[in-house]
C-alpha positions in Angstrom: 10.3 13.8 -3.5 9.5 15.2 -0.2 10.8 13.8 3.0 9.2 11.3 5.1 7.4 13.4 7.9 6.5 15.8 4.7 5.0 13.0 2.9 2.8 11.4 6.0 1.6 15.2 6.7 0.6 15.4 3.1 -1.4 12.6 3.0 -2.9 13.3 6.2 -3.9 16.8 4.5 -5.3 15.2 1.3 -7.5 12.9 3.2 -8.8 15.5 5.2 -9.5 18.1 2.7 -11.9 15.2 0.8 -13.4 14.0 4.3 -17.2 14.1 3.2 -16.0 11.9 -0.2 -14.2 9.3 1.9 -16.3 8.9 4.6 -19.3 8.2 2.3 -17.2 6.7 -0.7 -14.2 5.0 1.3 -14.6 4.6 4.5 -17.3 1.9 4.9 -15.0 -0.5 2.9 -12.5 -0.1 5.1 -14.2 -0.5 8.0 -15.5 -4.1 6.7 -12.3 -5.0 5.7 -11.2 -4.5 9.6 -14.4 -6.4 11.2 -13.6 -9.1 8.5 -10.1 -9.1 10.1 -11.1 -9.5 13.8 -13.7 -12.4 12.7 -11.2 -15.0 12.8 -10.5 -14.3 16.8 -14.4 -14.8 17.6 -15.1 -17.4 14.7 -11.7 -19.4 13.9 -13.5 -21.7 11.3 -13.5 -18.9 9.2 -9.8 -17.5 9.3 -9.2 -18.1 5.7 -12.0 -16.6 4.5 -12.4 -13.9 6.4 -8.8 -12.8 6.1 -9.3 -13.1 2.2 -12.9 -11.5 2.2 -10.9 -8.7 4.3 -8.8 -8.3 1.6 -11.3 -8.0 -1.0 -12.8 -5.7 1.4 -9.6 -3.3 1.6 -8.8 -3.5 -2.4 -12.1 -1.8 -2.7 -11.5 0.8 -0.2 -8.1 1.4 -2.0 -9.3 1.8 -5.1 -11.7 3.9 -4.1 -9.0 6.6 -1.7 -6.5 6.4 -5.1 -9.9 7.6 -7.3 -10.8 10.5 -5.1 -7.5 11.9 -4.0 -6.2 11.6 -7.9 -9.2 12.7 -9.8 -10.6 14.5 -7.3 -13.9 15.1 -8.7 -12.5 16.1 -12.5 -13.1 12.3 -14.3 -14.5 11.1 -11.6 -18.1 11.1 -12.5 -18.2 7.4 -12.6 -17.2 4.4 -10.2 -14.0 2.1 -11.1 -14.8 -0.7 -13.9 -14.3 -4.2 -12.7 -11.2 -4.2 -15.1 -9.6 -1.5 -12.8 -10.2 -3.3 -9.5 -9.0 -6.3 -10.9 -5.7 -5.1 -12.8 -5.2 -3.4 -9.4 -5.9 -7.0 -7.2 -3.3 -9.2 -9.5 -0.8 -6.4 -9.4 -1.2 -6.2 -5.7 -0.7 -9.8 -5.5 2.0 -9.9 -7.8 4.0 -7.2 -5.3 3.0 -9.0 -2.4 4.5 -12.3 -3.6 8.2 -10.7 -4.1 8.9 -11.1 -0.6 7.1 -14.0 0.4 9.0 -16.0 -2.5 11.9 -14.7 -1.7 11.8 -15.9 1.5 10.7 -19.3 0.9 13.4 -19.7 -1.4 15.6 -18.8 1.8 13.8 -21.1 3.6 13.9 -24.0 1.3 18.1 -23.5 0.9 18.2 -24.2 4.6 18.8 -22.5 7.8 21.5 -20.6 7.6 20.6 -19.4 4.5 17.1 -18.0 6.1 19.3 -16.2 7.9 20.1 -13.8 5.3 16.6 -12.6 4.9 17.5 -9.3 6.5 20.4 -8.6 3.9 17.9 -9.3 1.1 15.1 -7.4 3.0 16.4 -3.8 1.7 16.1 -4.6 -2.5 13.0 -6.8 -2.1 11.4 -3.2 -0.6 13.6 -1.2 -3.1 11.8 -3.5 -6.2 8.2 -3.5 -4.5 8.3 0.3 -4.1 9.1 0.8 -7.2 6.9 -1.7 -8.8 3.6 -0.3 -6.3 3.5 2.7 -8.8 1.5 0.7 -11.2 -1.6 0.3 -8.5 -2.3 4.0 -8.6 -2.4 3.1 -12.5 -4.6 0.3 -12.3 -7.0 2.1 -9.9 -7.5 4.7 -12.3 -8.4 2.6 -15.3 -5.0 3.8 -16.4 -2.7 0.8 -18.4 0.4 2.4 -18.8 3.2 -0.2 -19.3 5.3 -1.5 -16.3 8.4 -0.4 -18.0 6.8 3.5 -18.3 6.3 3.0 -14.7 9.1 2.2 -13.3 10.7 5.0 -15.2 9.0 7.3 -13.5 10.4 6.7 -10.4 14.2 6.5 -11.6 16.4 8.3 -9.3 14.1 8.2 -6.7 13.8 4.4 -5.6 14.9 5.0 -2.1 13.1 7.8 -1.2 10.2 5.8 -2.0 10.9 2.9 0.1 11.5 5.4 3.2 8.4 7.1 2.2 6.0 4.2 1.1 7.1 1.8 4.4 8.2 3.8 7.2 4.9 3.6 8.7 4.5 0.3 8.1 8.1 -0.6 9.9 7.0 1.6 12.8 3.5 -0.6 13.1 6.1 -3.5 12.9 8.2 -2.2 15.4 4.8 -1.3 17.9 3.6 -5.2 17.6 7.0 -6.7 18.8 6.9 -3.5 21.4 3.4 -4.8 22.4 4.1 -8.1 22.2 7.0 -8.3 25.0 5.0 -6.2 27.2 0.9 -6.9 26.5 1.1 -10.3 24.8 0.9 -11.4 21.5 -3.0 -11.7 21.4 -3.6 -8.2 22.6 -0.6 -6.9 20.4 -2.1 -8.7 17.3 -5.3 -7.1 18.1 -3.9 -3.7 18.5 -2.1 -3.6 15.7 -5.4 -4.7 13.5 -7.2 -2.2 14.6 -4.4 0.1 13.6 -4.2 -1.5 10.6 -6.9 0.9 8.8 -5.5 4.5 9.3 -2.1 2.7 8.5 -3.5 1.6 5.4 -5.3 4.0 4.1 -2.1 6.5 4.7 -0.1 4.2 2.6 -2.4 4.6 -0.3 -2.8 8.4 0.3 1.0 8.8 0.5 1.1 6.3 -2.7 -1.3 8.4 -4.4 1.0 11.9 -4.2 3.9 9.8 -4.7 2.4 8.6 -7.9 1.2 11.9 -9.2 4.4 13.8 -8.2 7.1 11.6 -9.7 4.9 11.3 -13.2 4.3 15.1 -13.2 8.1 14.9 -12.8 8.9 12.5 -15.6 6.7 13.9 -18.0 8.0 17.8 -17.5 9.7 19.1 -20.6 13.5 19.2 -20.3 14.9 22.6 -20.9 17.3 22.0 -24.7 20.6 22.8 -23.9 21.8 26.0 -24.1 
């Protein structure tokens, strides 16, 4: 796998070379998703539902990114079945859940034991990176098993989780930054407007991480000589 800087560059490259497709195809889904964010700071009633309509909003727009910049135009003569944007919905669920169990089971052993939330931090990403492979899958109408899948990304686990989440620790790392110097409501703010070109690089770099590690698996082995 290529390293992290490599792999954000990449990405960035990808999404420009299909600019026309994702502005039309993509973009607008994204940019609801973020307005459907920032609703709940004008309209509080509606926090619940506009953080879960935002969602919906950004599981569209990811489906749609992992489409063009894997099919790129080959298969791609017709939209994503319902099927495929829902296998990719409960498998992004089901990833986002790891950690958020795992740290109310901290939570609920008591206090002290919350406290070890960072030592458990590094294998929760390790199991999540290595389990996101299957929404490139999904969003391609693709139902390889979750057994295939995490096959493919055997020997390269960690490289994954640098590559997948680096961004996404450096927005972290920017909102408590912010936070200490701006406030919390203007750092929040910041950082959800930031939120869209952060997420739709973690689905580009997802996307080439997905189609270089299963070009990988799959190569025929050399017999032995």
């Amino acid at each position: 796998m290529s390293t992290f800087w490599e792999s954000q560059r990449a990405a960035a490259n990808a999404m420009r070379q299909h600019a026309p497709a994702l502005r039309r195809d993509v973009l607008p889904w994204g940019v609801l998703g973020l307005l459907l964010n920032l609703l709940p700071s004008i309209m509080p009633a509606v926090d619940a539902a506009g953080s879960l309509a935002a969602s919906a909003a950004y599981a569209v727009m990811a489906v749609r990114l992992h489409r063009q910049l894997l099919l790129a135009g080959e298969n791609n003569d017709h939209p994503a079945y319902m099927r495929d944007y829902a296998g990719f919905v409960i498998w992004s669920l089901a990833i986002a859940s790891i950690p958020a169990a795992s740290l109310l089971l901290l939570l609920l052993g008591g206090g002290r034991l919350a406290l070890a939330f960072p030592l458990l931090l590094p294998p929760v990403l390790y199991l999540c990176a290595r389990l996101s492979l299957i929404l490139p899958c999904r969003a391609l109408g693709d139902t390889s098993s979750i057994s295939l899948v995490w096959s493919w990304s055997r020997s390269n686990g960690w490289k994954l989780v640098r590559t997948l989440y680096g961004v996404l620790m450096i927005l972290a790392a920017f909102k408590v930054a912010l936070s200490q110097s701006l406030g919390k409501e203007l750092a929040s703010l910041l950082v959800t407007l930031a939120s869209l070109p952060a997420t739709m690089l973690f689905v580009a770099v997802l996307s080439l991480a997905y189609r270089d590690l299963r070009s990988l698996s799959e190569r025929p082995t050399s017999p032995a000589t």
